[in-house]
TORKOL-4160 file (C-alpha; in steps of 0.2 Angstrom, whole numbers, padded with zeros to 4 digits, m for minus):
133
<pt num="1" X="0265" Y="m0172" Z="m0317"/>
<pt num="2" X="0264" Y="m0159" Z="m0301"/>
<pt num="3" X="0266" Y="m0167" Z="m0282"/>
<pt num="4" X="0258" Y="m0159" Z="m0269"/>
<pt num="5" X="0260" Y="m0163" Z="m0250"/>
<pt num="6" X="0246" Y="m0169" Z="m0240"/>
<pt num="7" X="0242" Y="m0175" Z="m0224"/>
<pt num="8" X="0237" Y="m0195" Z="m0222"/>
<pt num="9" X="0221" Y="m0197" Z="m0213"/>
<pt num="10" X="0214" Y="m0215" Z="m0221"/>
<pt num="11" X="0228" Y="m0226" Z="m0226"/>
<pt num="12" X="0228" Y="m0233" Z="m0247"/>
<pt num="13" X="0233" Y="m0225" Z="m0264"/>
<pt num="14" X="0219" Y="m0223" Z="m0279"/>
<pt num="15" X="0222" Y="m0215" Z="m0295"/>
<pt num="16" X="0205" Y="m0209" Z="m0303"/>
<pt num="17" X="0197" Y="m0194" Z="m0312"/>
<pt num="18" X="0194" Y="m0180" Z="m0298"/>
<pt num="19" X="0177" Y="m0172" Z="m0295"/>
<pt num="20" X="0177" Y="m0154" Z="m0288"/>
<pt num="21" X="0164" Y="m0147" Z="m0274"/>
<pt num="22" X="0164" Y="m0131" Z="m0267"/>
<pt num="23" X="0149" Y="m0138" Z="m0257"/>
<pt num="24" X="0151" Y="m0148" Z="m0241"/>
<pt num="25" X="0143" Y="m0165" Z="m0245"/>
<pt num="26" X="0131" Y="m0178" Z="m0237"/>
<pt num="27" X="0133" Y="m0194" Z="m0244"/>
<pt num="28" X="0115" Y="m0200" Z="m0242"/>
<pt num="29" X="0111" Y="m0191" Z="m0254"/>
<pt num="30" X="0118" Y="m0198" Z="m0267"/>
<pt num="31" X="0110" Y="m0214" Z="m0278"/>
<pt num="32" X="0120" Y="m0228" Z="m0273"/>
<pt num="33" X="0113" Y="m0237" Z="m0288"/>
<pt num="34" X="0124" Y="m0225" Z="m0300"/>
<pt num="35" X="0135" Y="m0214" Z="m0288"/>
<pt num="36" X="0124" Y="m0198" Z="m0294"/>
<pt num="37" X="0121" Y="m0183" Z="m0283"/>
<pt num="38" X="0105" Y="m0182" Z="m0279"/>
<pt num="39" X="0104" Y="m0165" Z="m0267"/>
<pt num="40" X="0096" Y="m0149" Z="m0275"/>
<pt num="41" X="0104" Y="m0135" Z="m0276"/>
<pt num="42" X="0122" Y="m0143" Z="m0273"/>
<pt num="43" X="0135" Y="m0138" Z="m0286"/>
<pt num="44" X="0137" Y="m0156" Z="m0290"/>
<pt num="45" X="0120" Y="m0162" Z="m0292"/>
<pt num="46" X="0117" Y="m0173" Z="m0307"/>
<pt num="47" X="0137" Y="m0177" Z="m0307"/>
<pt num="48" X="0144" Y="m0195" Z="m0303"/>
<pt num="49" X="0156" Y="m0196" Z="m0289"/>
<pt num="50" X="0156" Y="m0216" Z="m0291"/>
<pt num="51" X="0175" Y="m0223" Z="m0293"/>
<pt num="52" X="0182" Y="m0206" Z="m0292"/>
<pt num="53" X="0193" Y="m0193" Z="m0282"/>
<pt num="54" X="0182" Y="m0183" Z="m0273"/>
<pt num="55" X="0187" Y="m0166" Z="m0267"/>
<pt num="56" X="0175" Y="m0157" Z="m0256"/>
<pt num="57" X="0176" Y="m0146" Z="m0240"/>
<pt num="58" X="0165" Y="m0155" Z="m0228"/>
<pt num="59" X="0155" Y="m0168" Z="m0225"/>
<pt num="60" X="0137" Y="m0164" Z="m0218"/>
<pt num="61" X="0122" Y="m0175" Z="m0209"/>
<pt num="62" X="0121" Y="m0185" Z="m0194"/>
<pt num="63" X="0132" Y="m0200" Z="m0190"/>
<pt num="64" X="0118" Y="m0212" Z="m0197"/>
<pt num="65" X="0118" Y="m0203" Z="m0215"/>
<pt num="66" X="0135" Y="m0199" Z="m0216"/>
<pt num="67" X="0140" Y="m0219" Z="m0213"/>
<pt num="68" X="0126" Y="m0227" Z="m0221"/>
<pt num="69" X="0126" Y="m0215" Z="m0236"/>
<pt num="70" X="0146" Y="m0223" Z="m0239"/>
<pt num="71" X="0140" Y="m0240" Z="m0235"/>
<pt num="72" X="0125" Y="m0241" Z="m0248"/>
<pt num="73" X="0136" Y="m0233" Z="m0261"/>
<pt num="74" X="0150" Y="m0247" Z="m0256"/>
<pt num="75" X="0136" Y="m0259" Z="m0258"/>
<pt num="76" X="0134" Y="m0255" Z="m0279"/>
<pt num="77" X="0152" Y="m0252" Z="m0277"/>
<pt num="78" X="0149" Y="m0233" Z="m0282"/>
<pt num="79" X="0159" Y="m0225" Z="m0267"/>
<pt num="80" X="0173" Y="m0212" Z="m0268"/>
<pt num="81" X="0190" Y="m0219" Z="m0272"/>
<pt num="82" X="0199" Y="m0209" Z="m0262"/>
<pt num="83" X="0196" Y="m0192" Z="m0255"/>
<pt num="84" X="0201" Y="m0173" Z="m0252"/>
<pt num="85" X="0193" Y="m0165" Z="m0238"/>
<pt num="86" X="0196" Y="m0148" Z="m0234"/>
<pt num="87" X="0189" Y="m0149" Z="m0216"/>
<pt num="88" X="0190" Y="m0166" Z="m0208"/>
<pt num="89" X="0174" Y="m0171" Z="m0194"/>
<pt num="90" X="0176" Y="m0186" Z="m0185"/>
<pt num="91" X="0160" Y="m0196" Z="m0193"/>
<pt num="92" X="0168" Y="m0196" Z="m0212"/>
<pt num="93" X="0186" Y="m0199" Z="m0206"/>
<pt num="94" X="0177" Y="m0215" Z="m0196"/>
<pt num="95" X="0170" Y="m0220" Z="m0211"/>
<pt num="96" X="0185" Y="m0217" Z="m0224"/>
<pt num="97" X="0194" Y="m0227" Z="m0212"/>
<pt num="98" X="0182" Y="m0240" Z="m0210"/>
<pt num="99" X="0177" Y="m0244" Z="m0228"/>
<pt num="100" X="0197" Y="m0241" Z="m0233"/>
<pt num="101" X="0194" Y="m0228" Z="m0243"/>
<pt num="102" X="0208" Y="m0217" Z="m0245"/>
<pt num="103" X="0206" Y="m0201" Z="m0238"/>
<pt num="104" X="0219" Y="m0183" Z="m0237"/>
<pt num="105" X="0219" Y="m0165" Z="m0230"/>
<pt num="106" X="0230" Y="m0151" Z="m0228"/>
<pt num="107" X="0233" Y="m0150" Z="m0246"/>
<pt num="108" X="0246" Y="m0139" Z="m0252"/>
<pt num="109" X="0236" Y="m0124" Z="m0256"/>
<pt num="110" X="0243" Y="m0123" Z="m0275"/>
<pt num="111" X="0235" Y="m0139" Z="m0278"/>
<pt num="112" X="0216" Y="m0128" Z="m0278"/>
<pt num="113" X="0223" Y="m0116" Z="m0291"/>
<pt num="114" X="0231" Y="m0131" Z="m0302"/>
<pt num="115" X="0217" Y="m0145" Z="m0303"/>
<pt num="116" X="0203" Y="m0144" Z="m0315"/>
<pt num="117" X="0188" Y="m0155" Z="m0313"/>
<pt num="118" X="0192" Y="m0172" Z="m0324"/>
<pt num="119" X="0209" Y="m0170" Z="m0321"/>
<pt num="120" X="0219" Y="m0190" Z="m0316"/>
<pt num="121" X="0225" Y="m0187" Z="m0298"/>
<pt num="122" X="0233" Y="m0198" Z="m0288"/>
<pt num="123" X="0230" Y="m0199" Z="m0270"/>
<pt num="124" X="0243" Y="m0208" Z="m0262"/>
<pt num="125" X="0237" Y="m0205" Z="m0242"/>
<pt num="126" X="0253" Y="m0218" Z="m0237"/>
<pt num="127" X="0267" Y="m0208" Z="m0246"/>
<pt num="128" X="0257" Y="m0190" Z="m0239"/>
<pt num="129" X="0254" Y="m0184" Z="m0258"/>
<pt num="130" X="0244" Y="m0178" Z="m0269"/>
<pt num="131" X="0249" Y="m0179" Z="m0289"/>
<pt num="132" X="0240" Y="m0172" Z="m0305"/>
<pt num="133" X="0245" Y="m0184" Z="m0318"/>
């Protein structure tokens, strides 16, 4: 088990399998009938990000299809359980916080050269960490 520091911007703590993307991410484009990415070209298309950590740089799109993308994959209960962001805008830190999702930044640097996609991690926004089980 490795603990990393973070910084809290979305109060909770999820545990899940984490899901790595070197590409910013807009949520509308994700089936929110099965948490799949949908976006060509994106380096997690034809991955599900539904009930796990996603790690991503950025989020990208309007305010509409940033928030409404979250909120129909809530509705199927398909969203994120926490998340990592690289680069925080104000529409997904709205939205993490609305929808409780739990959400980090500012993530010790080693954590990017330990993780490996499928790995258990532990975000735990409250306590400001980050764990790889």
């Amino acid at each position: 088990m490795k603990k990393y520091h973070c910084h809290k911007i979305s109060d909770g703590c999820a545990k899940a399998e984490i899901v790595l993307s070197k590409d910013d991410v807009m949520f509308y484009l994700i089936r929110p009938e099965t948490g799949e990415v949908i976006e060509q070209a994106h380096d997690l298309c034809g991955k599900i990000i539904a009930n796990k950590v996603l790690a991503f740089p950025s989020g990208k799109g309007s305010s509409v299809v940033q928030a409404d993308g979250l909120f129909q994959l809530m509705k199927h209960e398909n969203q994120p359980y926490a998340m990592i962001v690289e680069r925080p805008e104000t529409v997904l830190v709205t939205s993490a916080i609305l929808f409780e999702i739990p959400m980090v930044d500012q993530v010790d640097p080693q954590f990017y050269q330990d993780v490996r996609e499928g790995d258990i991690v532990t975000v735990d926004a409250d306590h400001e960490e980050v764990i790889i089980e």
